[in-house]
Biopython code that builds the backbone (N, CA, C, O; Angstrom):
import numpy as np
from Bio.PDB.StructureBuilder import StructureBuilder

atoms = [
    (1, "UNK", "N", (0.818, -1.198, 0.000)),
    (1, "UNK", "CA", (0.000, 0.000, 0.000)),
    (1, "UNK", "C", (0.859, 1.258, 0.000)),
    (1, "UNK", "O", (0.702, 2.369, -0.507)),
    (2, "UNK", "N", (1.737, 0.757, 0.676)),
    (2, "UNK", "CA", (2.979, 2.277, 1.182)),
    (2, "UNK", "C", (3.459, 2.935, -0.506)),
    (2, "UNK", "O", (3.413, 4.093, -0.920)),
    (3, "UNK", "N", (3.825, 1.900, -1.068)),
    (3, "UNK", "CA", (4.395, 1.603, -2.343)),
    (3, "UNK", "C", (3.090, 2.277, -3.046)),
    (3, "UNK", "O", (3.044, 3.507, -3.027)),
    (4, "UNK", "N", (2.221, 1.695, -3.552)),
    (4, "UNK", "CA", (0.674, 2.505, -4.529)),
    (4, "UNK", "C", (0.912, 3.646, -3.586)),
    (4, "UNK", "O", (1.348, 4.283, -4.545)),
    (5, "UNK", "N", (1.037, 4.561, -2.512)),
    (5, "UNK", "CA", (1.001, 5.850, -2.443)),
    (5, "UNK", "C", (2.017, 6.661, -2.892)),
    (5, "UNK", "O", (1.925, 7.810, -3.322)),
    (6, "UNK", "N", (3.214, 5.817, -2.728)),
    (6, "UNK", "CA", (4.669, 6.604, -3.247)),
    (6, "UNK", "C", (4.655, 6.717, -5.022)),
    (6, "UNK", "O", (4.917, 7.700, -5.716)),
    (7, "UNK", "N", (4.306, 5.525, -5.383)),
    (7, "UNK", "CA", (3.876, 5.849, -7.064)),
    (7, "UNK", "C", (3.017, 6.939, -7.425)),
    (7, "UNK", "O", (3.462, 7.800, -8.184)),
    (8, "UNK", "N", (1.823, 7.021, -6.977)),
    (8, "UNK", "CA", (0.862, 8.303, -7.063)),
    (8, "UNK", "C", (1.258, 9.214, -6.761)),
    (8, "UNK", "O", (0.961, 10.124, -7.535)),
    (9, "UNK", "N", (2.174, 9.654, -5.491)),
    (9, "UNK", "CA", (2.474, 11.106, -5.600)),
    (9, "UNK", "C", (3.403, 11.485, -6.822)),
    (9, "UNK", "O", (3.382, 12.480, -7.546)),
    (10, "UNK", "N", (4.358, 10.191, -6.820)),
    (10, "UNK", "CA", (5.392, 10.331, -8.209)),
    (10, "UNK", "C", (4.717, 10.875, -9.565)),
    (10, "UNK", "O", (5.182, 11.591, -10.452)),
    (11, "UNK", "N", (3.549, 10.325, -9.418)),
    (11, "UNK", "CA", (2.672, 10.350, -11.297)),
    (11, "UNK", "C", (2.172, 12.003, -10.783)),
    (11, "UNK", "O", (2.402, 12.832, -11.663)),
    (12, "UNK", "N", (1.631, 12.494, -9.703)),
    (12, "UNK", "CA", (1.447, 13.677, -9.548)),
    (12, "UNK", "C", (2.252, 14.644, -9.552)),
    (12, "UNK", "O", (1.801, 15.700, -9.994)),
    (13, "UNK", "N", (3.723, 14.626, -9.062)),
    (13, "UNK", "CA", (4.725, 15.086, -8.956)),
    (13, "UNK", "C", (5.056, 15.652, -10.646)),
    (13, "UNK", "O", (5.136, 16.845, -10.941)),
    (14, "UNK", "N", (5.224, 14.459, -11.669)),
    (14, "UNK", "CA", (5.699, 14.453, -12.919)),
    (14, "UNK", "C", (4.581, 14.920, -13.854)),
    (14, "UNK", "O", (4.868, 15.138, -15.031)),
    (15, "UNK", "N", (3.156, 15.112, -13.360)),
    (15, "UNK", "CA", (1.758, 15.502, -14.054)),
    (15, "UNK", "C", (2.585, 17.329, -13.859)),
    (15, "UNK", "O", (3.203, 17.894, -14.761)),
    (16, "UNK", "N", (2.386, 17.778, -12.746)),
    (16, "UNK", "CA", (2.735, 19.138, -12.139)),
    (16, "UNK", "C", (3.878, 19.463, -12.922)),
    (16, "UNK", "O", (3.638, 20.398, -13.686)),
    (17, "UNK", "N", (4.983, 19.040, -12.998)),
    (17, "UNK", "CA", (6.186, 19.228, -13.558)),
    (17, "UNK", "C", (5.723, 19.238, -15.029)),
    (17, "UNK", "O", (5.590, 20.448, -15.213)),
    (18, "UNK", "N", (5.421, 18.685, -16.096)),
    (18, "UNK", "CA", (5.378, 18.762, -17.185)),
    (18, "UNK", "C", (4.214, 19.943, -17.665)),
    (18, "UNK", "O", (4.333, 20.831, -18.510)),
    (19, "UNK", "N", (2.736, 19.503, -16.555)),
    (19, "UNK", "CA", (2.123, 21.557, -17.114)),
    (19, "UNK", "C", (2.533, 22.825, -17.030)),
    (19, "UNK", "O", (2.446, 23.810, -17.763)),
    (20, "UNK", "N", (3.321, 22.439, -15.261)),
    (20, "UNK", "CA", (4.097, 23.907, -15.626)),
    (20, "UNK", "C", (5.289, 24.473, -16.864)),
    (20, "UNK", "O", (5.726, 25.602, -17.090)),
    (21, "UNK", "N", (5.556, 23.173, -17.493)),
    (21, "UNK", "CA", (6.561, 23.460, -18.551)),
    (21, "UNK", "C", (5.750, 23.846, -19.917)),
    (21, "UNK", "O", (5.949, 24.695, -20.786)),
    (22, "UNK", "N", (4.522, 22.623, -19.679)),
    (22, "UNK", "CA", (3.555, 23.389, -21.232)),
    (22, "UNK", "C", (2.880, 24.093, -21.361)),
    (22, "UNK", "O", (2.668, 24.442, -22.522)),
    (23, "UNK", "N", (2.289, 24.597, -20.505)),
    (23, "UNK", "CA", (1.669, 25.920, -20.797)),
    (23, "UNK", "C", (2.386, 26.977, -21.113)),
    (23, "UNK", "O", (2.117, 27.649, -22.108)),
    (24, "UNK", "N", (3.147, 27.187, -20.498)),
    (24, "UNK", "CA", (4.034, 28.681, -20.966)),
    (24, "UNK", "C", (4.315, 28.258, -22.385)),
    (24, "UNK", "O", (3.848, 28.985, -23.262)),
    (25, "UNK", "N", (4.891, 27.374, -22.687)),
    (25, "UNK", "CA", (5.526, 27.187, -24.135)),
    (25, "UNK", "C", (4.418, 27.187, -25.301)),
    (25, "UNK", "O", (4.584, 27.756, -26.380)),
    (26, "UNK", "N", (3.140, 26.394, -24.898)),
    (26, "UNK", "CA", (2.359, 26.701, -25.426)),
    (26, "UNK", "C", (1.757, 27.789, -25.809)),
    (26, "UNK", "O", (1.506, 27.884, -27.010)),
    (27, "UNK", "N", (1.387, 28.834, -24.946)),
    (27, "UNK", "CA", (0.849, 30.236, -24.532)),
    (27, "UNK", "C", (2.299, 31.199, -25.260)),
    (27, "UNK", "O", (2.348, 32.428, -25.324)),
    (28, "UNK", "N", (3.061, 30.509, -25.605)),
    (28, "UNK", "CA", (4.448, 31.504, -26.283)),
    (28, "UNK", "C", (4.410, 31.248, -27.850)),
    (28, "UNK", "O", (4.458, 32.184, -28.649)),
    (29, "UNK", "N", (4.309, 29.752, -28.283)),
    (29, "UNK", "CA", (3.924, 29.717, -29.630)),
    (29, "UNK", "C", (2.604, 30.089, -30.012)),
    (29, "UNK", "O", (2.355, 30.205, -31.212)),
    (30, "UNK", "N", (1.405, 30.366, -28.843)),
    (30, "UNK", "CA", (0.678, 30.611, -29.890)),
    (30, "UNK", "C", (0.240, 32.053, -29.978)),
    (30, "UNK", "O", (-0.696, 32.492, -30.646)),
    (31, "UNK", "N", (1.273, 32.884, -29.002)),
    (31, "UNK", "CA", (1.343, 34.041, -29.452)),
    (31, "UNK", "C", (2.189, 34.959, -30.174)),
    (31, "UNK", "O", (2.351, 36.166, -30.352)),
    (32, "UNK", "N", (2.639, 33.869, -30.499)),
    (32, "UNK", "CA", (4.358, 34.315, -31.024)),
    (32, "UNK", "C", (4.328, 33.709, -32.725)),
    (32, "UNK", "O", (4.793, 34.335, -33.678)),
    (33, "UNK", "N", (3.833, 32.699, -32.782)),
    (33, "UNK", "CA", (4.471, 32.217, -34.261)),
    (33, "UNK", "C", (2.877, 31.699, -34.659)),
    (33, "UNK", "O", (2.559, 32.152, -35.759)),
    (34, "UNK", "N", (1.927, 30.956, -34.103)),
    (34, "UNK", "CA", (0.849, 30.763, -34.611)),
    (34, "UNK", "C", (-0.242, 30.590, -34.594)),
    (34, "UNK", "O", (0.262, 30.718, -33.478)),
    (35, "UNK", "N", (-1.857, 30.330, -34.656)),
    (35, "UNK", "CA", (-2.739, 29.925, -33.974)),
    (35, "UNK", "C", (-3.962, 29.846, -34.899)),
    (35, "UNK", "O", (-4.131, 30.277, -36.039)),
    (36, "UNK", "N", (-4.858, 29.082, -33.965)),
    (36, "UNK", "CA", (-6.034, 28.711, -35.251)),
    (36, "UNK", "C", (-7.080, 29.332, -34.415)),
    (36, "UNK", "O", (-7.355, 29.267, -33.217)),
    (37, "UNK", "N", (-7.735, 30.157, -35.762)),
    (37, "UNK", "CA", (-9.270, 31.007, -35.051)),
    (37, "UNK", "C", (-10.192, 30.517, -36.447)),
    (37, "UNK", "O", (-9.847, 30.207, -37.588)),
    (38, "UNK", "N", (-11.246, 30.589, -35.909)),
    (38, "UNK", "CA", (-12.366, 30.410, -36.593)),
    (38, "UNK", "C", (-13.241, 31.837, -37.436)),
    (38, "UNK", "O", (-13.806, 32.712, -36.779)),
    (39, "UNK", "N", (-13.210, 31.830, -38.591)),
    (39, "UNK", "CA", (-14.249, 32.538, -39.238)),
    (39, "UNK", "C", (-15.471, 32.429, -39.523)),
    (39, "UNK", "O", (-15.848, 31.443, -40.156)),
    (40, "UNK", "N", (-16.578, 33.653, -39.025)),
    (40, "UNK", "CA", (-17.826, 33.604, -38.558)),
    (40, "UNK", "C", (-18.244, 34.587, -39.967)),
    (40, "UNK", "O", (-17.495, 35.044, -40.829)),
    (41, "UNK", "N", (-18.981, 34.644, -39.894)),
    (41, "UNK", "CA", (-19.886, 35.898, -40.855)),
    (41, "UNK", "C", (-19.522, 36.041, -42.253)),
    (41, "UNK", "O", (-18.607, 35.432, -42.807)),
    (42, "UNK", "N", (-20.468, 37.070, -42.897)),
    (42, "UNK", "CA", (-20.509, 37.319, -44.136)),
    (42, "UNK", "C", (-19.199, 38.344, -44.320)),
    (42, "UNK", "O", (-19.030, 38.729, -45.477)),
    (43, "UNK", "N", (-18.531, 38.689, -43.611)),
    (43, "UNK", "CA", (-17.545, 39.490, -44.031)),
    (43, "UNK", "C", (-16.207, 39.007, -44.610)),
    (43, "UNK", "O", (-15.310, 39.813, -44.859)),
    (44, "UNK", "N", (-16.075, 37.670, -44.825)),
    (44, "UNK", "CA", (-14.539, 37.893, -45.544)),
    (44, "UNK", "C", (-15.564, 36.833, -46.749)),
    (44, "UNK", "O", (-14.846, 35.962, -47.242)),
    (45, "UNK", "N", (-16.803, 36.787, -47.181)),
    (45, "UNK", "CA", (-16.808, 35.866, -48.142)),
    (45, "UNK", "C", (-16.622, 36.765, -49.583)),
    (45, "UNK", "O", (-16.566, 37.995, -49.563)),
    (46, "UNK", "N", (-16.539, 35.983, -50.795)),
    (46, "UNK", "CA", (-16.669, 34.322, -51.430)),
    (46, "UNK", "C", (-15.296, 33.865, -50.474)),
    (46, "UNK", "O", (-15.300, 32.660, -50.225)),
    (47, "UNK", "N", (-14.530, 34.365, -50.098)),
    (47, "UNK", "CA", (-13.075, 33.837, -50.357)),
    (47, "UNK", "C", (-12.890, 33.039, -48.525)),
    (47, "UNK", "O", (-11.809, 32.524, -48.240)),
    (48, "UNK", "N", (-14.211, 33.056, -47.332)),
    (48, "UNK", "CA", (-14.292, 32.306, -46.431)),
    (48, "UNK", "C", (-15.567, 32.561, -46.454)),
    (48, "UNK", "O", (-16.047, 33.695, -46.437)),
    (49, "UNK", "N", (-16.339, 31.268, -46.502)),
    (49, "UNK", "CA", (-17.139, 30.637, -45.986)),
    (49, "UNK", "C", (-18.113, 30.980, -47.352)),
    (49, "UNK", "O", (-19.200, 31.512, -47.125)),
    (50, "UNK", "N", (-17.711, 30.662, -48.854)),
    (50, "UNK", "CA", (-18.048, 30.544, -49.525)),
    (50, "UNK", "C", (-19.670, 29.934, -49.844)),
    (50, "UNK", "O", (-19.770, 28.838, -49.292)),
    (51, "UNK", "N", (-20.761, 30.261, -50.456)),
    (51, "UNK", "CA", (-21.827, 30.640, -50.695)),
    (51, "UNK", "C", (-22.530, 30.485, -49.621)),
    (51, "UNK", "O", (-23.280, 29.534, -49.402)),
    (52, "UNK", "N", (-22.267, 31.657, -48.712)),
    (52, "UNK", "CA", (-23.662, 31.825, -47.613)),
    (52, "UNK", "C", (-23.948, 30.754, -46.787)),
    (52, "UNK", "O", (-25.159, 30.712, -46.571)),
    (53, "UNK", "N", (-23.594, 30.247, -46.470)),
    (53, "UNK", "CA", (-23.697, 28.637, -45.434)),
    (53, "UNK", "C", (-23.293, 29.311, -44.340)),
    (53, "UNK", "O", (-22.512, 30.253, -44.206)),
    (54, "UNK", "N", (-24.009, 28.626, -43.497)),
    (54, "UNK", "CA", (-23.631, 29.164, -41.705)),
    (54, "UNK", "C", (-22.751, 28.866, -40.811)),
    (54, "UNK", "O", (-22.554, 29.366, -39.704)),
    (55, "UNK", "N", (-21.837, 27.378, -41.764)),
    (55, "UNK", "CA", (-20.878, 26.742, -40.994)),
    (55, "UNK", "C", (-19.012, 27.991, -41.128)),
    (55, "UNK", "O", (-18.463, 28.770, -41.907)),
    (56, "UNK", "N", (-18.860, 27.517, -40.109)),
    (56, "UNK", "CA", (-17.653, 28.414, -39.842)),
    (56, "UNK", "C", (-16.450, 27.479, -40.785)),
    (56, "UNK", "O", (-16.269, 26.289, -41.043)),
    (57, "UNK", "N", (-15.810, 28.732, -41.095)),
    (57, "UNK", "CA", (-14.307, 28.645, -41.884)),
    (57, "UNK", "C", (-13.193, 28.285, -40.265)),
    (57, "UNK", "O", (-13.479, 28.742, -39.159)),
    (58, "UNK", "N", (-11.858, 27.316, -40.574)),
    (58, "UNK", "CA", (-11.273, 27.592, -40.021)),
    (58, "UNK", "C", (-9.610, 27.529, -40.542)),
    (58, "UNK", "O", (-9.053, 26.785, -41.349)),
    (59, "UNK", "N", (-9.121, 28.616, -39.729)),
    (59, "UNK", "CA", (-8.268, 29.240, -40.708)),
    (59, "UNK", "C", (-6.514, 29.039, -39.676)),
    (59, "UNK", "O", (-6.729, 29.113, -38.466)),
    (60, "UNK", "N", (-5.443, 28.883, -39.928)),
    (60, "UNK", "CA", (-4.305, 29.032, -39.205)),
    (60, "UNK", "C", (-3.863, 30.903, -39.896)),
    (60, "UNK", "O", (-4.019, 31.442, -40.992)),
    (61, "UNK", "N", (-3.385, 31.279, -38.807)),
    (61, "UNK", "CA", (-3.317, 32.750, -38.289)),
    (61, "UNK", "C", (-1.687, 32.959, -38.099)),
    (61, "UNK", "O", (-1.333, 32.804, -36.930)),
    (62, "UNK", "N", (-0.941, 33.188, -38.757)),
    (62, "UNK", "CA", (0.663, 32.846, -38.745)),
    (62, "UNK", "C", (1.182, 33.917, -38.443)),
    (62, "UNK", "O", (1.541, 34.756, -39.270)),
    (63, "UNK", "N", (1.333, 34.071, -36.673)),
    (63, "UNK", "CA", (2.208, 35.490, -36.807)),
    (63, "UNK", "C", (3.173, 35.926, -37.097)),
    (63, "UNK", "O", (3.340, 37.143, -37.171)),
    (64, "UNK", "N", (4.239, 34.910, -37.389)),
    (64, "UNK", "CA", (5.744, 35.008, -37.609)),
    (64, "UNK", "C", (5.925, 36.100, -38.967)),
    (64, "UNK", "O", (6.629, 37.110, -38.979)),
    (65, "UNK", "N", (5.104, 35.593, -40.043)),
    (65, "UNK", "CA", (5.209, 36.384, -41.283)),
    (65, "UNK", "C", (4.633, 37.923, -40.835)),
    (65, "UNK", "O", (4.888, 38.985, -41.403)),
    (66, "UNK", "N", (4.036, 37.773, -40.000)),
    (66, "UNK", "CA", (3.276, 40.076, -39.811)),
    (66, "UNK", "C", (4.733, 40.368, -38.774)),
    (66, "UNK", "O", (4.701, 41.522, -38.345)),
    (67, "UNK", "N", (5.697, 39.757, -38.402)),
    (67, "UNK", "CA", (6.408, 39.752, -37.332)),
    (67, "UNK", "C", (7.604, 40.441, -38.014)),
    (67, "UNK", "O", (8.061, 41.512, -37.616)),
    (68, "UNK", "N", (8.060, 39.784, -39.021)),
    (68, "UNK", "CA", (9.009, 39.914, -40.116)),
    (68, "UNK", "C", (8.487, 40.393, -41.175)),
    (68, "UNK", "O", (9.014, 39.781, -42.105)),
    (69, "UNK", "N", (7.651, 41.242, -41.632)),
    (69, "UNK", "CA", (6.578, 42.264, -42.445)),
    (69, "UNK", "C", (7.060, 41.159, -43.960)),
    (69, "UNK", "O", (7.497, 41.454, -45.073)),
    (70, "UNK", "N", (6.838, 40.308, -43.540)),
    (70, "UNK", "CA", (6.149, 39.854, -44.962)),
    (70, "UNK", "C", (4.976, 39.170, -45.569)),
    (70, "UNK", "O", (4.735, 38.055, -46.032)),
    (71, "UNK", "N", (4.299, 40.371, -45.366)),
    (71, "UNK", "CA", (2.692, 40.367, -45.726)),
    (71, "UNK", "C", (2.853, 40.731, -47.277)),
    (71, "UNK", "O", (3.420, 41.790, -47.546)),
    (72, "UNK", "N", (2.473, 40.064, -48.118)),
    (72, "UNK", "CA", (2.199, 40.213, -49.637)),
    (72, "UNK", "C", (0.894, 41.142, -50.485)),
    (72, "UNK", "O", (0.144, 41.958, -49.950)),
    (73, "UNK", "N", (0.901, 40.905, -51.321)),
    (73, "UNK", "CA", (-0.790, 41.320, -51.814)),
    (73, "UNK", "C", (-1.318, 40.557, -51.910)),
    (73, "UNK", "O", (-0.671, 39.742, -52.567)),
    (74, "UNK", "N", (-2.553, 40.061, -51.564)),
    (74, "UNK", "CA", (-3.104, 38.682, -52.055)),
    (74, "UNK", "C", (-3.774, 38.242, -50.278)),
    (74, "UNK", "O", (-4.856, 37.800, -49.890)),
    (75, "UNK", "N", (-2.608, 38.603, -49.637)),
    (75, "UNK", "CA", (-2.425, 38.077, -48.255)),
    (75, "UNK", "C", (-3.967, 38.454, -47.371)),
    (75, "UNK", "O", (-4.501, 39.558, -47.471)),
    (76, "UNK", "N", (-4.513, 37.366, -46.550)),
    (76, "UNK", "CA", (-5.984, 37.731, -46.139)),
    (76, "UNK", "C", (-5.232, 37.986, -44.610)),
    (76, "UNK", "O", (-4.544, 37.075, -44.148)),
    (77, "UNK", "N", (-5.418, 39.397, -43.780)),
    (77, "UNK", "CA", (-4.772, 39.757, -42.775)),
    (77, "UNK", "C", (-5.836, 39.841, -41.338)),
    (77, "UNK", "O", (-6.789, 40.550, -41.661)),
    (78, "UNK", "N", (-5.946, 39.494, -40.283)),
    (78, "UNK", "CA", (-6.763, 38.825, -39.349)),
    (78, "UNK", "C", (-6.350, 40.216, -38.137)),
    (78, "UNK", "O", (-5.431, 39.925, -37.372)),
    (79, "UNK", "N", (-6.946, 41.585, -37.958)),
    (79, "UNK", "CA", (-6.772, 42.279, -37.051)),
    (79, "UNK", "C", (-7.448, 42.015, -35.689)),
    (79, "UNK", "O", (-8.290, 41.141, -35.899)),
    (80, "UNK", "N", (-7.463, 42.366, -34.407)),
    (80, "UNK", "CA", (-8.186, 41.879, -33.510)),
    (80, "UNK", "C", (-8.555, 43.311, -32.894)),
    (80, "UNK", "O", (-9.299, 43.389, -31.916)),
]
sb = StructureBuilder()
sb.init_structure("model")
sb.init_model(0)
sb.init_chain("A")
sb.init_seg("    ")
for serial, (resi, resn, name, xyz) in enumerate(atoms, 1):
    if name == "N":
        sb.init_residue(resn, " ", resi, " ")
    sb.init_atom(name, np.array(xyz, "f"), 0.0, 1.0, " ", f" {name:<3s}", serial, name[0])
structure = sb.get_structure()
């Protein structure tokens, strides 16, 4: 029994240890280099959410390229 408690704190110990490492890293790439948002409404169509349908577009949001200004013409740009 002593033993099943010393394992469990171990698996808790190493649960704790690895979120505090992923969240930040997570929460850094996805404000830093990338992230996925969803497009709602009639405002960016034909070119999202093509003929009037109610289902959402979903789109990856790449900040690295607005980071290093290479935004093109053509380029569909996501302000908040």
């Amino acid at each position: 029994m002593a033993q099943a408690q010393g394992l469990g704190k171990r698996y808790i110990k190493a649960f704790f240890k690895g979120f505090f490492v992923a969240v930040p890293v997570t929460v850094t790439f996805l404000d830093r280099v990338a992230c996925v948002a969803r497009v709602e409404g009639a405002s960016m169509q034909p070119s999202l959410n093509p003929g009037g349908r109610q289902a959402s577009d979903v789109v990856l949001l790449n900040h690295w390229s607005v980071r290093n200004y290479d935004v093109q013409r053509g380029d569909i740009v996501s302000l908040v």
